[in-house]
PAMARDO-727078 format. One line per field, with one value per residue (C-alpha): x, y, z. Coordinates in nm, 2 decimals, decimal comma. Each point is the difference from the previous one (the first is absolute). Layout:
x	[X ...]
y	[Y ...]
z	[Z ...]
end
This chain:
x	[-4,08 -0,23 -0,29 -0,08 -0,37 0,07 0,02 0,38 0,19 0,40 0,22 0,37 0,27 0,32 0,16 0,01 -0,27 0,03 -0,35 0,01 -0,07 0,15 0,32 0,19 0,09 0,36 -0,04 -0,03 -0,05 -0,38 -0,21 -0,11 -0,26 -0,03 -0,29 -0,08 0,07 -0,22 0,13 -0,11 0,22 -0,16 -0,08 -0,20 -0,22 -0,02 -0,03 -0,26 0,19 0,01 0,36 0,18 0,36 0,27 0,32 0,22 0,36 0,01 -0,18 -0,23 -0,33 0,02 0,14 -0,19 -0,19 -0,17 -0,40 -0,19 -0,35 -0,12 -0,14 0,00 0,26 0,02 0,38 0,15 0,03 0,37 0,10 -0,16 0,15 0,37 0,00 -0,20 0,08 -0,28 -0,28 -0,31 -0,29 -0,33 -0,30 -0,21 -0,30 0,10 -0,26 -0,04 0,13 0,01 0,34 0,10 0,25 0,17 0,27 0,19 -0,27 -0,30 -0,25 0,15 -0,24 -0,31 -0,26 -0,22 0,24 0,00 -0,16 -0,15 0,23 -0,15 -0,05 0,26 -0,19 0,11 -0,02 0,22 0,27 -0,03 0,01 0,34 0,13 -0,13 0,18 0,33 0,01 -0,08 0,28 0,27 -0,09 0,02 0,29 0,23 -0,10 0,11 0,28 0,16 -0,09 0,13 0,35 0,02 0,02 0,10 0,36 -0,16 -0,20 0,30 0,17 -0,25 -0,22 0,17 -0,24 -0,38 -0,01 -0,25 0,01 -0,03 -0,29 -0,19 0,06 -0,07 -0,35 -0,06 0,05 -0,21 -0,24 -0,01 -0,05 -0,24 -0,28 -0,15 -0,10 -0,08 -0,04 0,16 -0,12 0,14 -0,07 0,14 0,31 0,02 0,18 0,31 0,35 0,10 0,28 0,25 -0,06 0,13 -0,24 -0,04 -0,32 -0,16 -0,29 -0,17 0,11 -0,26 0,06 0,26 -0,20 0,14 0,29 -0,16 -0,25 0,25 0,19 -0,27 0,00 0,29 0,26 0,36 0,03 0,22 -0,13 0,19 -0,02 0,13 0,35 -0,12 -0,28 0,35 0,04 -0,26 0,07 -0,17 -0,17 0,33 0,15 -0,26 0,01 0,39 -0,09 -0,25 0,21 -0,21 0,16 0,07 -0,03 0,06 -0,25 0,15 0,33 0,01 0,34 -0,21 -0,25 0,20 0,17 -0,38 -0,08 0,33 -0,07 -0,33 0,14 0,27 -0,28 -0,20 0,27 0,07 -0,35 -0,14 -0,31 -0,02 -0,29 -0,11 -0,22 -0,02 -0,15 0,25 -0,16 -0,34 -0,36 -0,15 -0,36 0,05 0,02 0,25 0,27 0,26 0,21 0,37 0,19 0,27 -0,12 -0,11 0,31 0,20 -0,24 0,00 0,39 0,05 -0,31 -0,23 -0,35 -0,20 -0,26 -0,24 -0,20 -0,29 -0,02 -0,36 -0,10 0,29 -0,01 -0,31 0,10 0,31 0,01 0,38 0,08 -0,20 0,17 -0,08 -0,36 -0,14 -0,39 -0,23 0,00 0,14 0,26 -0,02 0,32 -0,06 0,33 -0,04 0,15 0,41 0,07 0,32 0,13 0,35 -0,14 0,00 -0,31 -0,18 0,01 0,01 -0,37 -0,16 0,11 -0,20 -0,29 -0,05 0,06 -0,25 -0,27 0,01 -0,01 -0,33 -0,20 0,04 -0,01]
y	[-13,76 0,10 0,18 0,19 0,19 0,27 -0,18 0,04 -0,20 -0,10 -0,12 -0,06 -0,07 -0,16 0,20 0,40 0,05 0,35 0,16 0,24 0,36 -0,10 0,12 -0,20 0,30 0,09 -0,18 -0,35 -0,10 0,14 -0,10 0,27 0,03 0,32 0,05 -0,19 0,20 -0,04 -0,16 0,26 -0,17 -0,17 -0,36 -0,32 -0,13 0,02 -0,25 0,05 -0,17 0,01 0,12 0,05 0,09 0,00 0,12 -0,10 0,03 -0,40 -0,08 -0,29 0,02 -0,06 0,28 0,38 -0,09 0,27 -0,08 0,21 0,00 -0,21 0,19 0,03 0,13 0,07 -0,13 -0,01 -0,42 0,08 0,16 -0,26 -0,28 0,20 0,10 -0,33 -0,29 -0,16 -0,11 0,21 -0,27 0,11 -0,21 -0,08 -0,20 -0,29 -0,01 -0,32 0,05 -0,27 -0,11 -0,02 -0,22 0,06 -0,16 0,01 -0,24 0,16 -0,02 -0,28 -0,28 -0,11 0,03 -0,25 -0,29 0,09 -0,23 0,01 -0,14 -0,25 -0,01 -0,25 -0,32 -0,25 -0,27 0,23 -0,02 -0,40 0,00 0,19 -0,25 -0,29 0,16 0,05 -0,35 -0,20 0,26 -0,07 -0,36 -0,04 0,21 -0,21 -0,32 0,14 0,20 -0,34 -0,07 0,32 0,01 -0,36 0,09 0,31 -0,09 -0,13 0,26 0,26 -0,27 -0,03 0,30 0,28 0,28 -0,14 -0,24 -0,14 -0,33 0,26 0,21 -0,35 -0,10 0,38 -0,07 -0,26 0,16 0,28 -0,20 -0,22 0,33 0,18 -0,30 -0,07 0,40 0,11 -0,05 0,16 0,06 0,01 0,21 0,05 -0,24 -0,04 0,31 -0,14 -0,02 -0,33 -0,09 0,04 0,33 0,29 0,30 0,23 -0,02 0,26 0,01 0,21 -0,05 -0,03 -0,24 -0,26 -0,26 0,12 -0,20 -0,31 0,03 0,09 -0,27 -0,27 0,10 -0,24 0,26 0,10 0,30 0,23 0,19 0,29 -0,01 0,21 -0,10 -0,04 -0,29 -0,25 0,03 -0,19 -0,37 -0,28 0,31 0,17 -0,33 -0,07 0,38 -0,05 -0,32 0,13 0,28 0,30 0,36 0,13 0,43 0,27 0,25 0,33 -0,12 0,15 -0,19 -0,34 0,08 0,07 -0,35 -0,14 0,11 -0,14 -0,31 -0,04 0,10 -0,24 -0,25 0,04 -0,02 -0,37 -0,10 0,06 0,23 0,27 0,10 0,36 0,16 0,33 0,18 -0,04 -0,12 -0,11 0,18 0,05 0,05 -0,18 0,28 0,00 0,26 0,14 -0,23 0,08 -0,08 -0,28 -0,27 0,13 0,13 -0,29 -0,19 0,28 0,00 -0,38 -0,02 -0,31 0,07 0,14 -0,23 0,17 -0,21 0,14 -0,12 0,02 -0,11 0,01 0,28 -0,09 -0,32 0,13 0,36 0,18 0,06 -0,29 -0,29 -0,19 -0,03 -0,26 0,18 -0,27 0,06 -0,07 0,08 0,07 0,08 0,15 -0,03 0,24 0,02 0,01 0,38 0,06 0,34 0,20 0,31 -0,05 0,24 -0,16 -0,37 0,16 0,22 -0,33 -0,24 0,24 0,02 -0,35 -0,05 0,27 -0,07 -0,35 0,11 0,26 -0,29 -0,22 0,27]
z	[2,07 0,28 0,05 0,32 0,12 -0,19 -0,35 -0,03 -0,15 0,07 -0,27 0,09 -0,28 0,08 -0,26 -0,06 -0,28 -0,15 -0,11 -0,34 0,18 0,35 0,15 0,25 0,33 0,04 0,37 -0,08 0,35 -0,03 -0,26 -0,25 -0,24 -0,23 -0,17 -0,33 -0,30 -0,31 -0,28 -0,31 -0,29 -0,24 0,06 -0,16 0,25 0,35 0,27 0,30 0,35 0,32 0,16 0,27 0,06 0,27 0,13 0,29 0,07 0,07 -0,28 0,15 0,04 0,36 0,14 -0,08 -0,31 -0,14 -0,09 -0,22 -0,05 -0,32 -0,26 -0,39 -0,20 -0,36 -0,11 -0,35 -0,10 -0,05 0,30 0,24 -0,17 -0,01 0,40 0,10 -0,23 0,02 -0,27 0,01 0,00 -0,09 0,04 -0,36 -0,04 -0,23 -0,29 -0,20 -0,39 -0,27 -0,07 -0,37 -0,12 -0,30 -0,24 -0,29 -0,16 0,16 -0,21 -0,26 0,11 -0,13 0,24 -0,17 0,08 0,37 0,25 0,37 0,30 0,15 0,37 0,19 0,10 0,27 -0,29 -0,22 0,25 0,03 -0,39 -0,02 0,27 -0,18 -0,32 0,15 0,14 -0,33 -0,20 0,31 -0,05 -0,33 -0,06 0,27 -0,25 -0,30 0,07 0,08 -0,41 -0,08 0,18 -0,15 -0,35 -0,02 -0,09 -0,35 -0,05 0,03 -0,23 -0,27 0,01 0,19 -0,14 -0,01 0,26 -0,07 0,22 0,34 -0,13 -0,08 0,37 0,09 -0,17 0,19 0,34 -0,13 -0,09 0,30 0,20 -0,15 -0,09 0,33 0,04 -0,32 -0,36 -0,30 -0,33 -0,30 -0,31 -0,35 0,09 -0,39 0,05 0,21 -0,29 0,02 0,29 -0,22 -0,10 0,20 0,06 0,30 0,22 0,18 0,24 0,21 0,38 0,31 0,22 0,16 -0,18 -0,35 -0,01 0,11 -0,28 -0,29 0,08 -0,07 -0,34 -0,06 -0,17 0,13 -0,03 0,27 0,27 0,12 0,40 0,28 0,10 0,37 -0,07 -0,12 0,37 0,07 0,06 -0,23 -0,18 -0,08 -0,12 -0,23 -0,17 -0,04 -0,17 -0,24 -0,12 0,18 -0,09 0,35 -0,02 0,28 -0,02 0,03 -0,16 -0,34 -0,06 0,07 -0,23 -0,26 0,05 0,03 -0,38 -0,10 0,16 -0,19 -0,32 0,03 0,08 -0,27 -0,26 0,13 -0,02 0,34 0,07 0,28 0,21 0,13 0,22 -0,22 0,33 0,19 0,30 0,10 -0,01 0,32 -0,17 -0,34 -0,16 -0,29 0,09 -0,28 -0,15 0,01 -0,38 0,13 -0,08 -0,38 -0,07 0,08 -0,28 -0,30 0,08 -0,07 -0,21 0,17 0,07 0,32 0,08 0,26 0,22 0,24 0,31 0,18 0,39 0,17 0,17 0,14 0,13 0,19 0,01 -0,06 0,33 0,19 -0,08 0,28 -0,16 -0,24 -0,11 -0,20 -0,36 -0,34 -0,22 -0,38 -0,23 -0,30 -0,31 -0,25 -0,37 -0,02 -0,07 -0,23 -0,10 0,07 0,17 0,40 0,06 -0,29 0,18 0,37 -0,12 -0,19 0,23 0,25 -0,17 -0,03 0,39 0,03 -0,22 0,18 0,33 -0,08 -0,20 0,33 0,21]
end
């Protein structure tokens, strides 16, 4: 495109382009423009450009192209897209606009419960290093303890096993005590061992399993299938009898309930995350009725159990972060009943109430 003294501009296409109005001239060795005819039907929009057209018998845009003066036209939208296949681009001024996300279980959680993020600190990052060393150490130790007698364990109690969750107390244990302290309350509440009952908790941080486990009870996890991958960490969760679920598989949680019904009846307990995965704020989302159905079915109590702080020391999300702080788990009274949204609604209530009063 050139401009000369006169303001004119040259535009050469490689290709014959064909203008609404324009008719090419019987001679096609001159190029021929006829005047531009008006488009009068009815249209939605129009598009202000600047065009320019040309005809040659060679069809380069070397040899005679035809120039035309720039100027504004009024075309339909349609008809300049049809003959020139190209987008029309219009320029808009971007204005800023809040973005509003919403889900299925938007306004479920208690806002009460919710906490601040805390800003990432150089000496967070050294803390979740610091973590991650002592659980890789530990963990390399006792897996050696856990491999050793798991044969016997399989042999003499195939369902609890209870020998690998008092080892898996230990490494939690041994993890968690140089970086922060857990409290206990109501553990009068805890069935005995040998009592089978389903837990449920509410679900905000990595740190959640690490903390239930010190509690000294083996009950089974349910886990996603690709964490067994894992070496060392994978071994161990075969070992202790974790549930392993697809998400997105119906068929694999049907077998899941099965599973933990089948546990049950033999004497084992069963842990869920009712939630289904963890709170970004702490806020206590909806919980889904799994896990209380499985228990009204084969008629062994839900034993809800709050869990407060975890979240704050390492946010879901940011698990390479260790934050200062504290830990306090909360077991509430064993709930019994046959009617799944009975249990799933007071087991909620209790998790809630908790979470508000420490809020």
């Amino acid at each position: 495109m050139l401009n000369n003294s006169n303001t004119m501009e040259v535009v050469a296409f490689h290709c014959p382009l064909r203008l609404p109005g324009y008719k090419r001239s019987s001679n096609v060795s001159q190029p021929s423009l006829l005047p531009f005819r008006a488009c009068k039907e009815p249209f939605v929009g129009c598009s202000t450009y600047r065009q320019a057209v040309l005809w040659n018998s060679y069809n380069s845009a070397l040899n005679g192209a035809s120039c035309i003066p720039r100027k504004h036209v009024r075309v339909p939208w349609y008809n300049y897209l049809l003959e020139f296949n190209q987008p029309v681009v219009h320029k808009q001024v971007k204005a800023s606009r809040p973005v509003v996300v919403r889900s299925e279980l938007a306004g479920t959680g208690i806002p009460d419960s919710a906490y601040p993020l805390s800003d990432i600190t150089f000496g967070s990052k050294v803390r979740g290093i610091g973590f991650y060393v002592v659980t890789g150490i530990a963990a390399i130790f006792l897996i050696v303890l856990m491999i050793a007698q798991h044969p016997f364990v399989l042999l003499f109690d195939q369902y609890r096993r209870r020998a690998q969750f008092s080892i898996a107390k230990i490494w939690a244990s041994l993890t968690v005590a140089p970086f922060f302290k857990i409290e206990y309350e109501r553990l009068e509440n805890l069935p005995p061992p040998d009592v089978p009952a389903v837990y449920v908790s509410n679900h905000q941080s990595f740190l959640d399993i690490y903390t239930l486990l010190t509690l000294g009870r083996s009950f089974k996890f349910i886990s996603k299938t690709g964490i067994f991958l894992f070496p060392i960490i994978g071994w161990a969760m075969l070992m202790l009898g974790v549930i392993p679920l697809k998400r997105m598989d119906s068929r694999s949680q049907m077998e899941c309930l099965k599973r933990c019904m089948d546990l049950l009846k033999k004497g084992a307990s069963v842990f869920f995350f009712p939630e289904g995965t963890r709170s970004k704020d702490g806020k206590l989302c909806a919980f889904k009725k799994g896990a209380f159905s499985v228990a009204a079915k084969v008629g062994v109590p839900v034993v809800p159990i709050t869990l407060i702080g975890t979240g704050k020391i390492m946010p879901a999300g940011l698990e390479g972060i260790l934050n200062p702080g504290s830990v306090k788990v909360i077991i509430h009274k064993p709930i019994e009943g046959s009617d799944a949204s009975v249990l799933c609604n007071e087991a909620r209530n209790a998790i809630a109430d908790a979470l508000q009063h420490q809020g």
